[in-house]
N, CA, C and O atoms as a printed pandas DataFrame, in Angstrom:
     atom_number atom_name residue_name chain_id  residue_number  x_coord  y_coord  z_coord
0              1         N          UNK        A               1  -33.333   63.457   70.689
1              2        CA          UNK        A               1  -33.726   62.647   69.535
2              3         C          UNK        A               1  -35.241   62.474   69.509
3              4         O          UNK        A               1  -35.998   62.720   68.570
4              5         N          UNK        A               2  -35.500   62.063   70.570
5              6        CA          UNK        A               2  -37.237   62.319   70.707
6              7         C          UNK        A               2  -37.717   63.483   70.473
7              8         O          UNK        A               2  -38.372   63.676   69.449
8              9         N          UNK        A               3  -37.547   64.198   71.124
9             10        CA          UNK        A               3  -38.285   65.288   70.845
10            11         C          UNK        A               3  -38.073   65.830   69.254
11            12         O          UNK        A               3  -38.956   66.413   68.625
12            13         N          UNK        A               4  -36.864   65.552   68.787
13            14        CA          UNK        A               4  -36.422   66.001   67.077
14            15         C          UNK        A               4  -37.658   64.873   66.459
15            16         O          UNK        A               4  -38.015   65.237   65.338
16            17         N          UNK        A               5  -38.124   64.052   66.766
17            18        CA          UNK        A               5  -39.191   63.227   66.015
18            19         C          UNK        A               5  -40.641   63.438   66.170
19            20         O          UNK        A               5  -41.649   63.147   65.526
20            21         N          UNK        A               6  -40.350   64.088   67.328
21            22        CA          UNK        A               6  -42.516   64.308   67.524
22            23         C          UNK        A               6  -42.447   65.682   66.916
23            24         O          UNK        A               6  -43.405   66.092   66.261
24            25         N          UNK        A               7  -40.759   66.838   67.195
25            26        CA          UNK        A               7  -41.758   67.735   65.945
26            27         C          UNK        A               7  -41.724   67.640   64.823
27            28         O          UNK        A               7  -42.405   68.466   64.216
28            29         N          UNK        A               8  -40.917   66.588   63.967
29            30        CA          UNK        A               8  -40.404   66.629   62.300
30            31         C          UNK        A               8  -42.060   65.963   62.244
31            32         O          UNK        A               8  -42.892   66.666   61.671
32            33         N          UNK        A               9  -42.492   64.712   62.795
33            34        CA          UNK        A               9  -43.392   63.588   62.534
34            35         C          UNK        A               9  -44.911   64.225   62.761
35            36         O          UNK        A               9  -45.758   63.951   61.910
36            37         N          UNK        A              10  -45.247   64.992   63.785
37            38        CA          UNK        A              10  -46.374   65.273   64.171
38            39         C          UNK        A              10  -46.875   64.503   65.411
39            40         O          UNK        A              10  -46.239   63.563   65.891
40            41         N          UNK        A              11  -48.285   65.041   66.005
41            42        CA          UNK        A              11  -49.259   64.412   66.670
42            43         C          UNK        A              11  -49.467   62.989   66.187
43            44         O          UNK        A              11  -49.657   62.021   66.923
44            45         N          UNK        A              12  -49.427   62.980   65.249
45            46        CA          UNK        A              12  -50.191   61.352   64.810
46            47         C          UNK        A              12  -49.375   60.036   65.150
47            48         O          UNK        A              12  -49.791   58.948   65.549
48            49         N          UNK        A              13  -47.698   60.594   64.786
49            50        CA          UNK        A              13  -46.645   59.247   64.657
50            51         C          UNK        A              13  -46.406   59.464   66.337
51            52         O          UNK        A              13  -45.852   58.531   66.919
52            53         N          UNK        A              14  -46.826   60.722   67.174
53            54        CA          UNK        A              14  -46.753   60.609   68.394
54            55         C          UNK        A              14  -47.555   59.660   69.244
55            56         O          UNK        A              14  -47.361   59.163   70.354
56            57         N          UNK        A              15  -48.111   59.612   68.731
57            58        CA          UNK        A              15  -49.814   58.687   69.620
58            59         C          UNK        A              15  -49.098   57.237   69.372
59            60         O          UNK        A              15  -48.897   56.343   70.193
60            61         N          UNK        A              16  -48.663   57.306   67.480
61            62        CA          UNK        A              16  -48.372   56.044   67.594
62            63         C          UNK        A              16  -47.131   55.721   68.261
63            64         O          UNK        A              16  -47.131   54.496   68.384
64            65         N          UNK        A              17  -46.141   56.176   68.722
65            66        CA          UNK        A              17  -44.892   55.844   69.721
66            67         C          UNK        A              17  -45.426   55.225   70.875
67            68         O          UNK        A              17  -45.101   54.146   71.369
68            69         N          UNK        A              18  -46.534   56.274   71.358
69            70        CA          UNK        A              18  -47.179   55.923   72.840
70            71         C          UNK        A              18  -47.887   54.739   72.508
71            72         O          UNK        A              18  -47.887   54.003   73.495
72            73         N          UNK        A              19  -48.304   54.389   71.843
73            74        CA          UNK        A              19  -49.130   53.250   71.946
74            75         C          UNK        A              19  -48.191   52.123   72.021
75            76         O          UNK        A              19  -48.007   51.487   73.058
76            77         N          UNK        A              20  -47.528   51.856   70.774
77            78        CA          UNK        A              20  -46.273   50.537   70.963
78            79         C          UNK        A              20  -45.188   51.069   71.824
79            80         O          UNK        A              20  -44.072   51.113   71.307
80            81         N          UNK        A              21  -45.327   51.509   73.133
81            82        CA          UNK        A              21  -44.222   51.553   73.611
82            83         C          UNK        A              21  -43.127   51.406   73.465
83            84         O          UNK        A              21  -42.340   50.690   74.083
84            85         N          UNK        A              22  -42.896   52.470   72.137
85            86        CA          UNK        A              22  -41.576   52.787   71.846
86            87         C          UNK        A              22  -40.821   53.356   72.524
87            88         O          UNK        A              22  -39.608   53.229   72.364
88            89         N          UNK        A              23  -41.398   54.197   73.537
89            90        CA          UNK        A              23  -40.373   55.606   74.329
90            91         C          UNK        A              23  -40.225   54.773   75.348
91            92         O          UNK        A              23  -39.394   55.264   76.111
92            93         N          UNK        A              24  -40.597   53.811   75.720
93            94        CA          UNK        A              24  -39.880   52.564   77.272
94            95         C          UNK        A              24  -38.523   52.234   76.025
95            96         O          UNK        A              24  -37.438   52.731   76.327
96            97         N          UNK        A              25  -38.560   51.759   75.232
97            98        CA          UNK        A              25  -37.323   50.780   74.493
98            99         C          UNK        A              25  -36.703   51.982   74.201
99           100         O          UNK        A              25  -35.519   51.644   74.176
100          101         N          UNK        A              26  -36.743   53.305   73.937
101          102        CA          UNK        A              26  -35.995   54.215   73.476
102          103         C          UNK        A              26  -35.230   54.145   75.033
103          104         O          UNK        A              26  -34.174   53.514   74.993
104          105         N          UNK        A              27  -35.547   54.619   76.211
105          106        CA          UNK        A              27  -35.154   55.006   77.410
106          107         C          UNK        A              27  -33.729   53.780   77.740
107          108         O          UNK        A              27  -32.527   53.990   77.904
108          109         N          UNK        A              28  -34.552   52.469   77.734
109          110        CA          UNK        A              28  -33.676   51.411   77.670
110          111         C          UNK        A              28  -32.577   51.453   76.704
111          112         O          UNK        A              28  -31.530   51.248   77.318
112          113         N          UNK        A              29  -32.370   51.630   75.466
113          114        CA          UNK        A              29  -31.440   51.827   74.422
114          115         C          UNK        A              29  -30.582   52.839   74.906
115          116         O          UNK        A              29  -29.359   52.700   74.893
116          117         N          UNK        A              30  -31.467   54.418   75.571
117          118        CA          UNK        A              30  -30.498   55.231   76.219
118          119         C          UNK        A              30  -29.543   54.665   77.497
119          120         O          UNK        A              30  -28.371   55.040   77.547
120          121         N          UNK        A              31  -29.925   54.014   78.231
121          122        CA          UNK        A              31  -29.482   53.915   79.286
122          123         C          UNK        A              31  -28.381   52.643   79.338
123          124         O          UNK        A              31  -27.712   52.370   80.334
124          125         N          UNK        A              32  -28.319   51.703   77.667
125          126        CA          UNK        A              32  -27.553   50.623   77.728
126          127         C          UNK        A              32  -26.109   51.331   77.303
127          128         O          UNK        A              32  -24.980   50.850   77.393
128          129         N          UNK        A              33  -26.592   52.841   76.733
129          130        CA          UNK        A              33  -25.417   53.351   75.847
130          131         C          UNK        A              33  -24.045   54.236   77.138
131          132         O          UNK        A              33  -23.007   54.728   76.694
């Protein structure tokens, strides 16, 4: 699913994931499932 979003989205919405630590809450969401 990640990776299907950094290539549909680009470099740019990538930086912004990393910045608000979205991919920690993504990991967590994976791991509650």
């Amino acid at each position: 699913l990640l990776e299907m979003l950094v290539k549909n989205c680009g470099e740019y919405v990538w930086c912004q994931v990393v910045e608000t630590n979205i991919l920690q809450k993504i990991i967590k969401l994976a791991q509650q499932t």
